[in-house]
N, CA, C and O atoms as CSV, one atom per row, in Angstrom:
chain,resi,resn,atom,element,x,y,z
A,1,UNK,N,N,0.845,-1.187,0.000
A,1,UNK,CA,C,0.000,0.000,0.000
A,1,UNK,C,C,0.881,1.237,0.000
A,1,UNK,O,O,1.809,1.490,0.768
A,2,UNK,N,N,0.346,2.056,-1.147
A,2,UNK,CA,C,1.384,3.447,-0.949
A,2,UNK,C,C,0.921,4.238,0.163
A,2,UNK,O,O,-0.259,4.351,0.496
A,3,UNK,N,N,2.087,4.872,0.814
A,3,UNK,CA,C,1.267,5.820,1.814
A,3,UNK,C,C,2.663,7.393,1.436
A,3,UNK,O,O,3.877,7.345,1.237
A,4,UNK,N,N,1.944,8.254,1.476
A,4,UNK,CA,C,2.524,9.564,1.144
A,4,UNK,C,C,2.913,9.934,2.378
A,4,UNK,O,O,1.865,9.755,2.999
A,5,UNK,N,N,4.133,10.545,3.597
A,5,UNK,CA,C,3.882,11.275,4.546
A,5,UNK,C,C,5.058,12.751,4.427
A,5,UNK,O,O,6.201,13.014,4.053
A,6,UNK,N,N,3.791,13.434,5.059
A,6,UNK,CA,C,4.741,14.795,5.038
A,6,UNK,C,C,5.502,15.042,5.884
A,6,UNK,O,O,5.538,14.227,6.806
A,7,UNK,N,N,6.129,15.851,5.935
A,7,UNK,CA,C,7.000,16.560,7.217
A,7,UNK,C,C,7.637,18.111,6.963
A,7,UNK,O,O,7.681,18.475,5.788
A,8,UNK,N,N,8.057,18.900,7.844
A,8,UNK,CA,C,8.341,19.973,8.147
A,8,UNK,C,C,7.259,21.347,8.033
A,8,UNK,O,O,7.677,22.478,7.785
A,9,UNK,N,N,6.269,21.125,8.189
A,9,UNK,CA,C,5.214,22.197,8.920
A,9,UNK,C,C,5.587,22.661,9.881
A,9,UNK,O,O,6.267,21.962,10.631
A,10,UNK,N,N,5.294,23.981,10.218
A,10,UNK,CA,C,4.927,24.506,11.220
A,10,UNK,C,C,4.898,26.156,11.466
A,10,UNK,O,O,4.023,26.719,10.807
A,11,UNK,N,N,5.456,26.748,12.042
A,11,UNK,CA,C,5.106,28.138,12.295
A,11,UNK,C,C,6.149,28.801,11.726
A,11,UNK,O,O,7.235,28.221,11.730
A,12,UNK,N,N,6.071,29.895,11.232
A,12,UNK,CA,C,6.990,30.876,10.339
A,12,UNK,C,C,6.305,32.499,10.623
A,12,UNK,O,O,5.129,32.774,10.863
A,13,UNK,N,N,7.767,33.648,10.473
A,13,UNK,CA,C,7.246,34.618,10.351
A,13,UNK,C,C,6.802,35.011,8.818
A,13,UNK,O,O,7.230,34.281,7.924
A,14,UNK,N,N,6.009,36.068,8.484
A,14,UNK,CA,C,6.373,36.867,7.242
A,14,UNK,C,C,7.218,37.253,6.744
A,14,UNK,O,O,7.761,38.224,7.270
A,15,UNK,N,N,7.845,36.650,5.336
A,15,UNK,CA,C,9.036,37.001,4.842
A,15,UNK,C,C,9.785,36.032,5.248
A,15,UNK,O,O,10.928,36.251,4.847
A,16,UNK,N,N,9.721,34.989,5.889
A,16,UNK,CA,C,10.563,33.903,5.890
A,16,UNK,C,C,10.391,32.698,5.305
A,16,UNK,O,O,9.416,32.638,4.555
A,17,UNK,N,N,11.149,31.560,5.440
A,17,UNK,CA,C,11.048,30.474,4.629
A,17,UNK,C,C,10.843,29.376,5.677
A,17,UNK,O,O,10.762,29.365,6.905
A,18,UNK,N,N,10.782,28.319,4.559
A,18,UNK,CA,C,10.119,26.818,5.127
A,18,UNK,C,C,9.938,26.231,4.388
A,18,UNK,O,O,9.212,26.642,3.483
A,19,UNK,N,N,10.624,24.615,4.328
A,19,UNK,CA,C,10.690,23.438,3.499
A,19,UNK,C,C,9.621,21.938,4.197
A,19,UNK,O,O,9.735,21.474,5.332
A,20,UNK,N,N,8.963,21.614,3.467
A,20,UNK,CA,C,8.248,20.934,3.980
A,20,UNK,C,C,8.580,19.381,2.741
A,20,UNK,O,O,8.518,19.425,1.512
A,21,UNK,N,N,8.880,18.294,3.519
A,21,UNK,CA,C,9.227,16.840,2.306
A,21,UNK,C,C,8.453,15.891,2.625
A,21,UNK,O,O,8.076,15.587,3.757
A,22,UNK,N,N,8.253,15.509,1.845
A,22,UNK,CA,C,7.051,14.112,1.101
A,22,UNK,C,C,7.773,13.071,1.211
A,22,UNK,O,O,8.847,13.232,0.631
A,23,UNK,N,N,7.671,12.124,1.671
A,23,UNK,CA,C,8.552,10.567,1.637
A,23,UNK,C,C,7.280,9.253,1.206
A,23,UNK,O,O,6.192,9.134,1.769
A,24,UNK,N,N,7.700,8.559,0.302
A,24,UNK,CA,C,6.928,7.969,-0.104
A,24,UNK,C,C,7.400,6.076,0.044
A,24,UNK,O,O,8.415,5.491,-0.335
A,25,UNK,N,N,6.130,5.552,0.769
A,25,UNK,CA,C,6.924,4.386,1.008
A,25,UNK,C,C,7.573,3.173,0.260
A,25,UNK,O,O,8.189,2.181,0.649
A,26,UNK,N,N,6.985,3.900,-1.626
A,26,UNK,CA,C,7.194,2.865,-2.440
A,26,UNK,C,C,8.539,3.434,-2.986
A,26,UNK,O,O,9.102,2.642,-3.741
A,27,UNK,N,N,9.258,4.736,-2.768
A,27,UNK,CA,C,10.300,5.485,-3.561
A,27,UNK,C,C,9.299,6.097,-4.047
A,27,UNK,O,O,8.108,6.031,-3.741
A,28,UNK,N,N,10.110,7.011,-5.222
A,28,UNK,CA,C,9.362,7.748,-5.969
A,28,UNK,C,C,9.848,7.995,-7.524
A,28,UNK,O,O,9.543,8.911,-8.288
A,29,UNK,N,N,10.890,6.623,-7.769
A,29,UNK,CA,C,10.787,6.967,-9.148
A,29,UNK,C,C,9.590,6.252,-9.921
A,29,UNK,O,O,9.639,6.191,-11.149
A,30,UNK,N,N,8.650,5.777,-9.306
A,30,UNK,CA,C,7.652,5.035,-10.067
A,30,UNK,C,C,6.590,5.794,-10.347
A,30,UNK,O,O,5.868,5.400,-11.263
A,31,UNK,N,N,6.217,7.112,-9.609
A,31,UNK,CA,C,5.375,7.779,-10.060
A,31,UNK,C,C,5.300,8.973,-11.688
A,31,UNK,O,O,6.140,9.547,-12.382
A,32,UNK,N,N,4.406,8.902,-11.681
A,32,UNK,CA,C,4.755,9.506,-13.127
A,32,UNK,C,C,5.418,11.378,-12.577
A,32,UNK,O,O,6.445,11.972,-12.907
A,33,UNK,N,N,4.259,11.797,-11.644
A,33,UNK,CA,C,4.500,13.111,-11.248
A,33,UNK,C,C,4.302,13.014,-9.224
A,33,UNK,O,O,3.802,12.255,-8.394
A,34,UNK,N,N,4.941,14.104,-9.254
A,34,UNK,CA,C,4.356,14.296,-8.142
A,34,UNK,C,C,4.149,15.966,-7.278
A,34,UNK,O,O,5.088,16.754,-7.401
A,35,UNK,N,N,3.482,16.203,-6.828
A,35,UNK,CA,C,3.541,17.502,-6.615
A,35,UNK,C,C,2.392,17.969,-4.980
A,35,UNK,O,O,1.943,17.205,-4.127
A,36,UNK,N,N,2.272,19.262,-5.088
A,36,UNK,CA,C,1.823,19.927,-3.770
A,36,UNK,C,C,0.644,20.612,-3.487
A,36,UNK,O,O,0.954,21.801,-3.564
A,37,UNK,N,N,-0.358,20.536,-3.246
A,37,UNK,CA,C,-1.689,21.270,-3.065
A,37,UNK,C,C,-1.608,22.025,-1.912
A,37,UNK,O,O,-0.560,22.025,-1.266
A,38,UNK,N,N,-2.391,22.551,-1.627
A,38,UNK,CA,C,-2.855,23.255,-0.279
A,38,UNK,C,C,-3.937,23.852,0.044
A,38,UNK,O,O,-4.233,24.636,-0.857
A,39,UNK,N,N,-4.926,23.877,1.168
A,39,UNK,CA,C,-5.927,23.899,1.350
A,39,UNK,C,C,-5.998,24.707,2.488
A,39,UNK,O,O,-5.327,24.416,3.478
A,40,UNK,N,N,-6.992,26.040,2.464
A,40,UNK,CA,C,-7.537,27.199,4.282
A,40,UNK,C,C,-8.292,26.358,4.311
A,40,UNK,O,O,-8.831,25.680,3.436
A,41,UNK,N,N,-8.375,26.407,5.971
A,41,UNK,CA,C,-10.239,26.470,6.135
A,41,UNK,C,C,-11.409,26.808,5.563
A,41,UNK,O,O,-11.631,27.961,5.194
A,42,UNK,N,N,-12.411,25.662,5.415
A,42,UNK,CA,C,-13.053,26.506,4.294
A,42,UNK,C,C,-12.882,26.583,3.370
A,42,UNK,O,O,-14.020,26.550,2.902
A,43,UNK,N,N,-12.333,26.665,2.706
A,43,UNK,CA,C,-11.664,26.926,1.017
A,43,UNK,C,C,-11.287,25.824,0.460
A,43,UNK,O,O,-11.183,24.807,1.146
A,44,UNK,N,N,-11.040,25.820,-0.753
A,44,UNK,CA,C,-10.871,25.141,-1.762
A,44,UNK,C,C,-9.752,24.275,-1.941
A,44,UNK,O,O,-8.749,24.957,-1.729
A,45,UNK,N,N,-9.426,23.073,-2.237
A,45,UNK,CA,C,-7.849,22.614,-2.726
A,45,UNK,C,C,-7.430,23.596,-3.464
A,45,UNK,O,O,-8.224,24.181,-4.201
A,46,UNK,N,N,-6.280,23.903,-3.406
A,46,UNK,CA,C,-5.698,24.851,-4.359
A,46,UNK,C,C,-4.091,23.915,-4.915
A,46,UNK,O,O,-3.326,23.393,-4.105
A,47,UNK,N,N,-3.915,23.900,-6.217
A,47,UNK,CA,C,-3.048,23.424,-6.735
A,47,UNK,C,C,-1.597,24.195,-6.600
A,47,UNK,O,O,-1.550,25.383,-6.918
A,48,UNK,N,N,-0.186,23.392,-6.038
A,48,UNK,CA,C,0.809,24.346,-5.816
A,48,UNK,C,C,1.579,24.206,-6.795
A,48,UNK,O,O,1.760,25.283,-7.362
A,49,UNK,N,N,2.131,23.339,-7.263
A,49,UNK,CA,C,2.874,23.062,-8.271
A,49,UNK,C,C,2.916,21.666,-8.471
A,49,UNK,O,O,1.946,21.073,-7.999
A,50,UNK,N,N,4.210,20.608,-9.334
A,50,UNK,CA,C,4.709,19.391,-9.430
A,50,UNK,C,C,5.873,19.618,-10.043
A,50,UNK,O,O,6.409,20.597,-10.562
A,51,UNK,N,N,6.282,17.935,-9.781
A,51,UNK,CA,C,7.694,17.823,-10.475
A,51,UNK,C,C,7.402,16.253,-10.786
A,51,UNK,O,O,6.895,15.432,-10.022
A,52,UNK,N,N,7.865,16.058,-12.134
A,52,UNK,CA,C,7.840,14.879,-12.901
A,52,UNK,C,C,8.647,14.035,-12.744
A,52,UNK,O,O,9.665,14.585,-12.324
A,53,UNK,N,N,8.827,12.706,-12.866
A,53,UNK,CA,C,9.774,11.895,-13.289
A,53,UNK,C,C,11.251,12.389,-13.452
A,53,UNK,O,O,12.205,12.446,-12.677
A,54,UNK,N,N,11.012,12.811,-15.119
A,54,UNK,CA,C,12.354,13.544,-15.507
A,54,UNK,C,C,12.771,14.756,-14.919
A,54,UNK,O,O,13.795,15.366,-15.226
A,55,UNK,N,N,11.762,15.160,-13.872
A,55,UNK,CA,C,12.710,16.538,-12.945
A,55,UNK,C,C,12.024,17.807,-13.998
A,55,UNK,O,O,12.565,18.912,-13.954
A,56,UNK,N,N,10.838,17.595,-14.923
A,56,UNK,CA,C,10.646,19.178,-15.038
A,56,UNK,C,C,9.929,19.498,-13.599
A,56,UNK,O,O,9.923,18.787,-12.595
A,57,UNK,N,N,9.284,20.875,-13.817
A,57,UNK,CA,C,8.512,21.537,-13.034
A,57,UNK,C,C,7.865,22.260,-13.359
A,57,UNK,O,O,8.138,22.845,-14.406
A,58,UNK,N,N,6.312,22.695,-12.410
A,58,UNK,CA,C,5.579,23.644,-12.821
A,58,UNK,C,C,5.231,23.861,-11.875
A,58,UNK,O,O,5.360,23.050,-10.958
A,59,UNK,N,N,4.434,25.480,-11.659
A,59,UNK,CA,C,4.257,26.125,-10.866
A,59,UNK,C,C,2.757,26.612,-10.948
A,59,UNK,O,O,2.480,26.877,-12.118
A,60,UNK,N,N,1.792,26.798,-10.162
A,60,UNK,CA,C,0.815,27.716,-10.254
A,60,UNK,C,C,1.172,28.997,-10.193
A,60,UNK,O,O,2.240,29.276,-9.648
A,61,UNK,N,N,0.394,29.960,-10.709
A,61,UNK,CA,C,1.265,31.540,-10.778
A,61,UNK,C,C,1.587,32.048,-9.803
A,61,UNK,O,O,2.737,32.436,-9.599
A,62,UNK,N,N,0.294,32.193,-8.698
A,62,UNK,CA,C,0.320,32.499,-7.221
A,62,UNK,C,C,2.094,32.569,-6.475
A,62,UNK,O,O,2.539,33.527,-5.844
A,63,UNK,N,N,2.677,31.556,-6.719
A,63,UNK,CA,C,3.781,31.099,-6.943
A,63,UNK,C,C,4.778,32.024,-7.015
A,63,UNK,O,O,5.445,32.132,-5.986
A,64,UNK,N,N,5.085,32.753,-7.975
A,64,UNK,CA,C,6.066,34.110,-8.331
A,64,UNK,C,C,7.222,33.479,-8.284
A,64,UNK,O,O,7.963,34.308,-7.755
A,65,UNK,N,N,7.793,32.610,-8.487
A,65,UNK,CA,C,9.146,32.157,-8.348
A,65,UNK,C,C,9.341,32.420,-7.130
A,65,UNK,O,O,10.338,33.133,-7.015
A,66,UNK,N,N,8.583,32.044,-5.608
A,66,UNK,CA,C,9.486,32.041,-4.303
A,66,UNK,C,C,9.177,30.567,-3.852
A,66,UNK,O,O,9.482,30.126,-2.744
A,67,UNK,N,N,8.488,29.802,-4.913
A,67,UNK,CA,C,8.747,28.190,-3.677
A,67,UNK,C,C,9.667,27.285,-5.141
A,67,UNK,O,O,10.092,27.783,-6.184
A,68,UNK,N,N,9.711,26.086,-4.747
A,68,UNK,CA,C,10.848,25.457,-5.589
A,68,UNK,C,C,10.382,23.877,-5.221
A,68,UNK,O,O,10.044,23.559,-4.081
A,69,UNK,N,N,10.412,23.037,-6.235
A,69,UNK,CA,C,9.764,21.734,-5.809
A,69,UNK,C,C,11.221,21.074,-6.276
A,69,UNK,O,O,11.938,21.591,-7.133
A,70,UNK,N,N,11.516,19.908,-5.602
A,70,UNK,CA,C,12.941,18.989,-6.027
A,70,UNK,C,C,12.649,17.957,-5.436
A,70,UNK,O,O,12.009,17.832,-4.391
A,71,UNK,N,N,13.281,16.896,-6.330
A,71,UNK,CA,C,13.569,15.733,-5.717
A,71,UNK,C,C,14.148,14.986,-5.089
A,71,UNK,O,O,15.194,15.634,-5.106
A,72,UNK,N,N,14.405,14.090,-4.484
A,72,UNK,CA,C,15.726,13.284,-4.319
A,72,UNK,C,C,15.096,11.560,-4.275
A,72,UNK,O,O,14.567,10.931,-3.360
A,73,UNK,N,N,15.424,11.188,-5.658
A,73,UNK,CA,C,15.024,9.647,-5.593
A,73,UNK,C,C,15.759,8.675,-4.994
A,73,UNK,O,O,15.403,7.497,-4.976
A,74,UNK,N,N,16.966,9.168,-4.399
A,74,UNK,CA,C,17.750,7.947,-3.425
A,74,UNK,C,C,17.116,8.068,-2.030
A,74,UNK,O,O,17.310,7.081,-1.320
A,75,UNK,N,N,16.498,8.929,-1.559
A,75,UNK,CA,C,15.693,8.867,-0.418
A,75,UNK,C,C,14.214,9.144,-0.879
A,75,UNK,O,O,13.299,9.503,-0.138
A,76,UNK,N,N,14.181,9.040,-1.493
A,76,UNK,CA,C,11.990,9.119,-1.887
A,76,UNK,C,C,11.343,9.596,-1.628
A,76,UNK,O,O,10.175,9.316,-1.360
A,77,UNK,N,N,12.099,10.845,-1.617
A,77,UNK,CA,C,11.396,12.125,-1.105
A,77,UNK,C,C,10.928,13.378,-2.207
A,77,UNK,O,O,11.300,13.445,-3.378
A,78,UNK,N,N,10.029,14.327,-1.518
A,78,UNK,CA,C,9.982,15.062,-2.990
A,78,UNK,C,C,9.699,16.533,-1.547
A,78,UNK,O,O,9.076,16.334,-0.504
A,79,UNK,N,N,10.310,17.778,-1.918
A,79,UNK,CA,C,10.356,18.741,-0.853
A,79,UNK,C,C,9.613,19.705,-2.204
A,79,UNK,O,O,9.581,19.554,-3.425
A,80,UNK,N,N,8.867,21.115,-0.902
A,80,UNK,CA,C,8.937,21.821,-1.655
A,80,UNK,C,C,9.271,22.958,-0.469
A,80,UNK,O,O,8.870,22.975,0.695
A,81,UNK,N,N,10.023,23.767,-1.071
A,81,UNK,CA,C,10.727,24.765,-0.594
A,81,UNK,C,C,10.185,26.243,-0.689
A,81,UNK,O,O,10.391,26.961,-1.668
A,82,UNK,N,N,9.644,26.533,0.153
A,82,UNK,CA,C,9.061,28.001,0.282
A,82,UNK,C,C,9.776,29.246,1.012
A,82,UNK,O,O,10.157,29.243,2.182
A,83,UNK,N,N,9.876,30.230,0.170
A,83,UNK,CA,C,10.204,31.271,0.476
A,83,UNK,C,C,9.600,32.934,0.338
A,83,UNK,O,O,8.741,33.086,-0.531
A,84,UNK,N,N,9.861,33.734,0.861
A,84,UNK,CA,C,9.335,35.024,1.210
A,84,UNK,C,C,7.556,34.757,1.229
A,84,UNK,O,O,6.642,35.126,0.491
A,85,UNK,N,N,7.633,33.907,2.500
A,85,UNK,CA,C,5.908,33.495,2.987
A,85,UNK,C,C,5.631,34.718,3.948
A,85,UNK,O,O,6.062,35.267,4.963
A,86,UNK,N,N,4.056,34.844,2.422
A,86,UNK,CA,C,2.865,35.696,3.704
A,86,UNK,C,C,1.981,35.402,4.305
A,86,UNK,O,O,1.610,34.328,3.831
A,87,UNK,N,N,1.315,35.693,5.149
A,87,UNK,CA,C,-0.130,35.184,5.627
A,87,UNK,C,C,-0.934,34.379,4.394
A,87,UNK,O,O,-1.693,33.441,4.639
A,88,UNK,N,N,-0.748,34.720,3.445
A,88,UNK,CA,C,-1.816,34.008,2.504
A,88,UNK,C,C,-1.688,33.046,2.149
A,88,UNK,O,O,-2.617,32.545,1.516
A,89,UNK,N,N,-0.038,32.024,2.454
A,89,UNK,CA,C,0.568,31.374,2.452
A,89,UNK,C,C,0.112,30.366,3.573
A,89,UNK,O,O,0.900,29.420,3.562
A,90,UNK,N,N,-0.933,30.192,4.612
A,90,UNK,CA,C,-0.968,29.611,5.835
A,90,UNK,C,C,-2.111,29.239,5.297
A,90,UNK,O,O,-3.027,29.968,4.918
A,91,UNK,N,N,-1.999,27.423,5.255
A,91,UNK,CA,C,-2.677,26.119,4.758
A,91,UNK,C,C,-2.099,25.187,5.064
A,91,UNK,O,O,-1.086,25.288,5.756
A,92,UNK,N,N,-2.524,24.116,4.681
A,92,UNK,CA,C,-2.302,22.606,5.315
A,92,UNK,C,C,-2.126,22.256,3.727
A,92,UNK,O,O,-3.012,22.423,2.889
A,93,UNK,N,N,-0.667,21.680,3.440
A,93,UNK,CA,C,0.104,21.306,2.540
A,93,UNK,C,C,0.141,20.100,2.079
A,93,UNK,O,O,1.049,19.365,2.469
A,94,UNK,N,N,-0.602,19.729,1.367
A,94,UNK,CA,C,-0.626,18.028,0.466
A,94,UNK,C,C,0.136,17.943,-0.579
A,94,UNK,O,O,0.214,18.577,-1.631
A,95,UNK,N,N,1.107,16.388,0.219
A,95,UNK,CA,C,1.386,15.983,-1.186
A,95,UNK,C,C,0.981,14.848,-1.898
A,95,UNK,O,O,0.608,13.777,-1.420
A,96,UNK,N,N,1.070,15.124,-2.935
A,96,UNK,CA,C,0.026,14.197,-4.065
A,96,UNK,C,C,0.763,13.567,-5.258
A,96,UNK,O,O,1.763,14.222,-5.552
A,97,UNK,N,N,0.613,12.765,-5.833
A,97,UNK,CA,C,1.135,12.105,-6.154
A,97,UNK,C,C,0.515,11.062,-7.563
A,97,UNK,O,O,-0.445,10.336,-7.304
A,98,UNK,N,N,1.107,11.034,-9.036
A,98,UNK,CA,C,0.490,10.538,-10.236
A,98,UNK,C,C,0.969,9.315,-10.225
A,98,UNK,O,O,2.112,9.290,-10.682
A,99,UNK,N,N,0.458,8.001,-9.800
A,99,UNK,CA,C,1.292,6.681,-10.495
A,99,UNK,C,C,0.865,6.333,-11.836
A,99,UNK,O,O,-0.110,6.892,-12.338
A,100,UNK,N,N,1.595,5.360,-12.507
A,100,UNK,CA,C,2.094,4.870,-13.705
A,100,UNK,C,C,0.794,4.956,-14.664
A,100,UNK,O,O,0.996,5.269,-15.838
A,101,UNK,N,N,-0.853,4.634,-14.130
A,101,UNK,CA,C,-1.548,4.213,-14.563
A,101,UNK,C,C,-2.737,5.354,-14.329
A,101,UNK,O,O,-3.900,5.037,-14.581
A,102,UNK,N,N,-2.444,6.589,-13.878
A,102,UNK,CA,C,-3.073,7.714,-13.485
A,102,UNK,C,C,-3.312,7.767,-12.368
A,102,UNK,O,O,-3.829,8.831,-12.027
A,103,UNK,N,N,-3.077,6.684,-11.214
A,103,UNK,CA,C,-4.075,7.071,-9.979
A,103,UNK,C,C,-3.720,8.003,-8.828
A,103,UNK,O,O,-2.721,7.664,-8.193
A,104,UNK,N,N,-4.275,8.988,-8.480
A,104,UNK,CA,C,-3.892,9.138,-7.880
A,104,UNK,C,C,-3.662,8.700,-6.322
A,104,UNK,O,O,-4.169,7.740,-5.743
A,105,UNK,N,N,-2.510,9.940,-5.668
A,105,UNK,CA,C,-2.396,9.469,-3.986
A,105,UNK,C,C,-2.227,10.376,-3.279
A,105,UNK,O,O,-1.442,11.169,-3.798
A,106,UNK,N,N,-2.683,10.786,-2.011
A,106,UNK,CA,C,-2.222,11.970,-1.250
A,106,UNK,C,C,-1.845,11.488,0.246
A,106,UNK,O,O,-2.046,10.376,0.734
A,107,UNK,N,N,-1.205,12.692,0.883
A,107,UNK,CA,C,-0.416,12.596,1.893
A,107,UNK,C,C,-1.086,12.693,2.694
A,107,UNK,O,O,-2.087,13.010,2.051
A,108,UNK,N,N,-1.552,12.672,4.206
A,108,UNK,CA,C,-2.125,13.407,5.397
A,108,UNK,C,C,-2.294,14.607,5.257
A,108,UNK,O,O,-3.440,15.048,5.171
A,109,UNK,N,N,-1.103,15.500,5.194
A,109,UNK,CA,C,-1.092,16.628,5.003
A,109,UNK,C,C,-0.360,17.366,6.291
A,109,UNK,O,O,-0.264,16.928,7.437
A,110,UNK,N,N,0.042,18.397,5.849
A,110,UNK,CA,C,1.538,18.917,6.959
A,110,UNK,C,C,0.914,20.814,7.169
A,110,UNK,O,O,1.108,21.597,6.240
A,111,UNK,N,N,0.403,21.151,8.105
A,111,UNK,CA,C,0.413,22.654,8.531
A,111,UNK,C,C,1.408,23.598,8.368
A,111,UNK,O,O,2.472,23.502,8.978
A,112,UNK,N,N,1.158,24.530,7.577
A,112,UNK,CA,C,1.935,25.947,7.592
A,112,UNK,C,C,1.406,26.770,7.914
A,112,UNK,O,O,0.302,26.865,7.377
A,113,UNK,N,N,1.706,27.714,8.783
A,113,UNK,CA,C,1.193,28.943,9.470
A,113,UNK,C,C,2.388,30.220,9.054
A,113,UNK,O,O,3.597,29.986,9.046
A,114,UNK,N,N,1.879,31.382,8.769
A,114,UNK,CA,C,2.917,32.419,8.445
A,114,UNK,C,C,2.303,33.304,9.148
A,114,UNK,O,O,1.167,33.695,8.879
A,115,UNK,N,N,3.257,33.862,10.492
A,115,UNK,CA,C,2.767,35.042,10.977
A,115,UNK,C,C,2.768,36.648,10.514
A,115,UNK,O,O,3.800,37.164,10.086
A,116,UNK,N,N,1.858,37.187,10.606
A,116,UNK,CA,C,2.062,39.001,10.360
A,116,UNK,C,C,3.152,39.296,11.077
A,116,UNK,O,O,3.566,40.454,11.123
């Protein structure tokens, strides 16, 4: 059974950073993609970005070039790296995940908070 788990949530000021990584118990070169959602209270999944197989990437715009998604397939992990976080930035961070055959998978999910 695949299971996705996150790690490195937690509290941040404004204007600072925070890396949060995905470890996956099957590895992760078997997935086709994998990437990051995030969800307020209330509100909607919101799509953060991914990173593929071959290591491209994409971003939702929201984005601006301050977070960064990477891999590392010798530990089976997939991070995404956030920087110059604002309040609008404070959601509960999924990672998700495309295998071979479309299906998807998601993580628990890992808390970010960005203070004013």
């Amino acid at each position: 059974q695949v299971q996705l788990v996150e790690s490195g949530g937690g509290l941040v000021q404004s204007g600072g950073s925070l890396s949060v990584s995905c470890e996956s118990s099957i590895g992760i070169s078997s997935f086709r993609s994998m990437g990051w959602y995030r969800q307020v209270p209330g509100g909607e999944l919101e799509w953060v970005g991914l990173i593929t197989k071959e290591g491209f990437t994409k971003y939702e715009d929201f984005v601006k070039g301050r977070f960064i998604i990477d891999r590392d397939d010798a530990k089976g992990t997939v991070s995404l790296h956030m920087t110059d976080l604002t309040p609008d930035d404070t959601a509960v961070y999924y990672c998700h995940a495309v295998g071979k055959v479309g299906k998807p998978y998601w993580g628990q999910g890992t808390q970010v908070t960005v203070s004013s």
